[in-house]
C-alpha positions as CSV (number, residue, x, y, z in Angstrom):
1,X,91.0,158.4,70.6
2,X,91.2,161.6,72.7
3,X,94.0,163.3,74.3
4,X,92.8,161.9,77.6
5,X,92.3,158.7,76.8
6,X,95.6,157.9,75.0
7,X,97.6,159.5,78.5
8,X,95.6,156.4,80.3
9,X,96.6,154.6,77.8
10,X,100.6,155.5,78.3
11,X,100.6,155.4,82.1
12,X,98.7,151.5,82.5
13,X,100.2,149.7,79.5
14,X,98.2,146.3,78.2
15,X,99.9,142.9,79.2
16,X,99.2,139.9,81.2
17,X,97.7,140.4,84.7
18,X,99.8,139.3,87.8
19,X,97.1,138.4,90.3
20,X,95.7,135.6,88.9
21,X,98.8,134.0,87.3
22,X,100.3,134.7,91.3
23,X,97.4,133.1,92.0
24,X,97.2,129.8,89.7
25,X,101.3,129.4,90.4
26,X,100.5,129.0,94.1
27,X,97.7,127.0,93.8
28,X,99.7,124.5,91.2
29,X,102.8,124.8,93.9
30,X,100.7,123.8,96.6
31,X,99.1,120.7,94.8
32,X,102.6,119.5,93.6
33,X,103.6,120.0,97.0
34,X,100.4,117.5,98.8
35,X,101.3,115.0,95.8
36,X,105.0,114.7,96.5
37,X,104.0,114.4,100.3
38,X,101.2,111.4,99.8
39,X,103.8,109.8,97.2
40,X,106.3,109.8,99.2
41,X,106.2,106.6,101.3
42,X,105.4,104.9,97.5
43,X,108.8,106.2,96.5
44,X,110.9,105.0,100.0
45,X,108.2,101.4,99.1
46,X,110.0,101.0,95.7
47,X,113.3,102.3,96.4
48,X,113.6,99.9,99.6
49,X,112.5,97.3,97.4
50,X,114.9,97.5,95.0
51,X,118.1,98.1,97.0
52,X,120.2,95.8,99.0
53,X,118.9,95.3,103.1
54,X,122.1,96.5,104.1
55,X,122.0,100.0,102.1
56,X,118.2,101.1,102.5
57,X,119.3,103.3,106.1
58,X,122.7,104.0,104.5
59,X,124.2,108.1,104.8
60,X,124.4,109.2,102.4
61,X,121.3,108.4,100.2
62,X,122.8,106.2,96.5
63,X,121.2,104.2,94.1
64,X,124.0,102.6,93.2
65,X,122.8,99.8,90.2
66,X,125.6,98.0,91.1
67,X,124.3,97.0,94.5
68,X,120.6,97.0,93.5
69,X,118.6,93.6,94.8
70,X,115.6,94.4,93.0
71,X,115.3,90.3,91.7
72,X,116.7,88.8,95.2
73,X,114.0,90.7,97.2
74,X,110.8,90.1,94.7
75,X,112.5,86.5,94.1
76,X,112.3,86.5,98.1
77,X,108.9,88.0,98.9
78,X,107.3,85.5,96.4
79,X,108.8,82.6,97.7
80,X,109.5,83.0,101.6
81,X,104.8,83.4,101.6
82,X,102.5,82.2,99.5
83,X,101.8,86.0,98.5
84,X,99.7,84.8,95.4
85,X,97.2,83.2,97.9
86,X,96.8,85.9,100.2
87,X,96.3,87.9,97.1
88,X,93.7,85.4,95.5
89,X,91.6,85.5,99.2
90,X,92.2,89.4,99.1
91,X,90.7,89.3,95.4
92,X,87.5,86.8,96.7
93,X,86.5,88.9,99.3
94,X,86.6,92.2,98.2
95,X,84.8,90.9,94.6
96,X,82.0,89.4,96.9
97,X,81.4,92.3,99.4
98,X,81.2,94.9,96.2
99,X,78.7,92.1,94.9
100,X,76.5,92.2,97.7
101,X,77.0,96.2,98.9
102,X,76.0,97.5,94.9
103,X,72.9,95.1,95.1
104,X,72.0,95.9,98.3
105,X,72.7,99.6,98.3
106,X,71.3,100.1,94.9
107,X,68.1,99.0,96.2
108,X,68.2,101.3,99.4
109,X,69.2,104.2,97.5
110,X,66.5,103.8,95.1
111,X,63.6,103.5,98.0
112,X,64.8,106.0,99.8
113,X,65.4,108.6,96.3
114,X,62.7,107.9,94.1
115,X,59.6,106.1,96.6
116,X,57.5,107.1,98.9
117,X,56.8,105.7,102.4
118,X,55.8,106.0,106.0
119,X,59.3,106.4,108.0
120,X,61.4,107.0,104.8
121,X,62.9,110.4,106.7
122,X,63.6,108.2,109.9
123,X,65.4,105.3,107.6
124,X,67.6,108.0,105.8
125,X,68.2,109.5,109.0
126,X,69.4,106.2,110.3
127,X,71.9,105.7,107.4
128,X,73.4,108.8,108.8
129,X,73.6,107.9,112.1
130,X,75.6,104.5,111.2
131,X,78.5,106.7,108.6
132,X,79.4,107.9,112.0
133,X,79.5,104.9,114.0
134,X,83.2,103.2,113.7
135,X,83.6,99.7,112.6
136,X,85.5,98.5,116.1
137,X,81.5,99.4,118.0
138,X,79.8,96.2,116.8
139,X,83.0,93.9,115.9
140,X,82.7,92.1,119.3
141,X,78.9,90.9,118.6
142,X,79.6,90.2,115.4
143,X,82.7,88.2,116.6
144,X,80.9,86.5,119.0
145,X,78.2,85.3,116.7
146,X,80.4,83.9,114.1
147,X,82.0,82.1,116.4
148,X,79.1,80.3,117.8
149,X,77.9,79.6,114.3
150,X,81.2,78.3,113.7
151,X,82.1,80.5,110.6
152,X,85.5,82.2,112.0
153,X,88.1,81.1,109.2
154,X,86.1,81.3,106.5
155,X,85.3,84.1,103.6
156,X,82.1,84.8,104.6
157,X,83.1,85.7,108.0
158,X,85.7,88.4,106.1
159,X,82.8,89.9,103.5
160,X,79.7,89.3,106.3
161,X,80.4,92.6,107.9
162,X,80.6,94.5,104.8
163,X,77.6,93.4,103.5
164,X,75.9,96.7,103.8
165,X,77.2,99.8,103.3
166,X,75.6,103.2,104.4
167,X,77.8,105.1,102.6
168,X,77.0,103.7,99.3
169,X,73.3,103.8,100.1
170,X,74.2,107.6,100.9
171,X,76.3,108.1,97.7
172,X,73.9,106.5,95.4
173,X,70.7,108.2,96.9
174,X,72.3,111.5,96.2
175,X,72.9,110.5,92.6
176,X,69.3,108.8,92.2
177,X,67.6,112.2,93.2
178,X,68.7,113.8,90.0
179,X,67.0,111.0,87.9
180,X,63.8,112.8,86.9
181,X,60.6,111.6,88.0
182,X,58.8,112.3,85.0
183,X,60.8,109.5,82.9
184,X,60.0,107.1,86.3
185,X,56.6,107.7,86.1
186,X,56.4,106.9,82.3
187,X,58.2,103.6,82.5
188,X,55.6,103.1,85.5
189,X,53.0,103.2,82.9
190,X,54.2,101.8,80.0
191,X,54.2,98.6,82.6
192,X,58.3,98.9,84.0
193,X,58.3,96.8,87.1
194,X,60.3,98.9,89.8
195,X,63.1,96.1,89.4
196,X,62.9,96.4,85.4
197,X,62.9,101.0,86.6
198,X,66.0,100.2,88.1
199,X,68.3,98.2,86.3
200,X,67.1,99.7,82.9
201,X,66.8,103.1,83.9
202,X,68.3,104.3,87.0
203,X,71.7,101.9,87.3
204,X,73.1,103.1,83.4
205,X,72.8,106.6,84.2
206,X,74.8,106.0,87.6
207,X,77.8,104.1,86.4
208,X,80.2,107.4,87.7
209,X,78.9,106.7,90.7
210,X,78.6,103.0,91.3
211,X,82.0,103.5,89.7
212,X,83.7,105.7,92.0
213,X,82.0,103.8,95.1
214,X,83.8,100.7,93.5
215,X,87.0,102.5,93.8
216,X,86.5,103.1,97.1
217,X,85.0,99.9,98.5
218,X,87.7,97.6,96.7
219,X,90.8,100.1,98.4
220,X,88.9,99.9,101.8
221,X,88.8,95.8,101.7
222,X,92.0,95.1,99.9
223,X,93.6,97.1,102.8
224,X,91.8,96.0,106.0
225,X,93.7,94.7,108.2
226,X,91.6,95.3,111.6
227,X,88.6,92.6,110.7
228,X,91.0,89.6,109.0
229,X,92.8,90.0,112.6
230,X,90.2,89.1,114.9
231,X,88.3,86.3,112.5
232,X,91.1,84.8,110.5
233,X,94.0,82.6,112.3
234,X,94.8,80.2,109.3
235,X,97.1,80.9,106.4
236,X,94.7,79.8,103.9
237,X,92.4,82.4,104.5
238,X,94.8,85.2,105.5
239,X,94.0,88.3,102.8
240,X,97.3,90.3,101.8
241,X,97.5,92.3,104.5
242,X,97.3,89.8,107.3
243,X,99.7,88.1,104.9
244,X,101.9,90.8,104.9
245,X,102.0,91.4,108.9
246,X,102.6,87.2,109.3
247,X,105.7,87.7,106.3
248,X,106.7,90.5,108.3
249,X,107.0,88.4,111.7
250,X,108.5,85.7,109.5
251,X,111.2,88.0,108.2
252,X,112.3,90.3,111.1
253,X,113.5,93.4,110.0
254,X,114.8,92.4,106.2
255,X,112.9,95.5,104.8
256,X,114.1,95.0,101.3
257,X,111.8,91.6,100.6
258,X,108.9,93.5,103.1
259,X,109.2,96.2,100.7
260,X,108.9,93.9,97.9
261,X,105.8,92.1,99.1
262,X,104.0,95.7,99.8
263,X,105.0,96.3,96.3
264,X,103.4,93.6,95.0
265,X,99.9,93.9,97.0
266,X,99.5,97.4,96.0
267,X,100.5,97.3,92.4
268,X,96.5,96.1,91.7
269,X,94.7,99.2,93.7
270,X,96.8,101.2,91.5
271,X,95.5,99.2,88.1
272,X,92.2,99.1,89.4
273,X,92.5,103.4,90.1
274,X,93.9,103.8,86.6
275,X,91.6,101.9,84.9
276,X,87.8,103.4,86.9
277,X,89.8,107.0,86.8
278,X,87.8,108.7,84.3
279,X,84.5,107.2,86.2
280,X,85.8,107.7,89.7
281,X,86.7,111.6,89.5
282,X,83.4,112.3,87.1
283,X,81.5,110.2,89.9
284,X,82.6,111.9,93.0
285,X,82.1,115.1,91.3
286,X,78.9,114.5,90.1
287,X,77.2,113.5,93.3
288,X,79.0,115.8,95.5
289,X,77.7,118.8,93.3
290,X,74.1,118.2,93.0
């Protein structure tokens, strides 16, 4: 080592670089900080739930477990509504609307991915044009016509809207782009219908998609309150949400057992998160890279 380099050496001694641990601290911070906001309401949810009426606005804040009510306001929000069939309708429509969108959408996608056709560019451009339309544009018609057919009140007039999803056809054409063509074409030969193409070939290699689609359709229809509003007006067919707002009107303002039966209607999106987690973040990431 030379004289010159052993002063550089003295005046910039080695150790750990500031920038990028500055850098991956403030990134982390800010992260902890957007997860403490979105879990906020949770925590009020489960606190409120578990605490007496009378001490969920009290100053100042105390968990006292001597006042804690957590067994008279689940006891409560079980019995006061029949919360276990607005769960079971909850559960029947959003298993038959993720039925029919996967079927339906897995067959778009792999048209408009892997075929070709006169007016496939105009049909994808479509499918666009309807992710930006809301879902309040065509509820009148739709309203309308389930009521002349007289279906209002029933299941299929909570699913029928839901029946076809651009954003899965969207999702999964982006996913069945990356399937090479050259394996297609080979099954094609060897005498693979296209039906045989795509449930032997095509659907296996996009369970992180149909996966994280899942996640998303099942938390969109467990949650919708806006479309069980206009078609359902009968307990018996009332989903949790609907459910929730007719226990709320029954109640008044005792938040403790409200807080209890939102409890209890979220507690299976978060199962059904935990369990597709793996698939759902390896999903989204896949198809929004390629």
């Amino acid at each position: 080592m030379t004289s010159a380099t052993r002063a550089v050496s003295l005046d910039k001694p080695a150790g750990l670089p500031l920038a990028p641990i500055f850098a991956a601290a403030l990134k982390h911070g800010l992260l902890l900080l957007c997860a403490a906001t979105i879990l906020l309401p949770f925590a009020w949810m489960i606190l409120a739930a578990v605490k007496d009426p009378a001490d969920i606005f009290s100053h100042p804040f105390s968990l006292d477990p001597a006042t804690l009510r957590a067994g008279e306001n689940f006891g409560k929000a079980l019995s006061a509504a029949p919360m276990g069939l607005f769960m079971l309708n909850s559960l029947i429509v959003v298993v038959g609307v993720l039925s029919v969108q996967l079927v339906t959408s897995i067959a778009a996608a792999y048209a408009l991915a892997q075929m070709k056709f006169r007016g496939q560019a105009l049909l994808f451009g479509l499918v666009l044009f309807a992710l930006c339309i809301p879902v309040q544009v065509p509820a009148l018609p739709m309203y309308v016509a389930l009521a002349k057919l007289g279906l209002l009140n029933s299941y299929f007039a909570l699913m029928f809207p839901w029946f076809f999803s651009a954003f899965a056809i969207f999702l999964f054409r982006q996913h069945f782009r990356t399937f090479p063509q050259e394996i297609i074409n080979a099954a094609r030969i060897d005498g693979f219908t296209e039906i045989e193409i795509v449930l032997r070939l095509i659907v296996p290699s996009a369970l992180p998609a149909i996966a994280a689609f899942s996640v998303f359709s099942v938390t969109a229809h467990w949650n919708d309150l806006y479309w069980p509003l206009i078609v359902v007006n009968v307990t018996d067919r009332m989903t949790a949400p609907l459910g929730l707002l007719n226990f709320q009107s029954a109640e008044g303002v005792s938040y403790g057992p409200l807080m209890a039966a939102a409890t209890i209607i979220t507690l299976p999106l978060i199962c059904v998160f935990l369990l597709a987690r793996r698939y759902f973040v390896e999903g989204v990431t896949m198809t929004g890279v390629k």
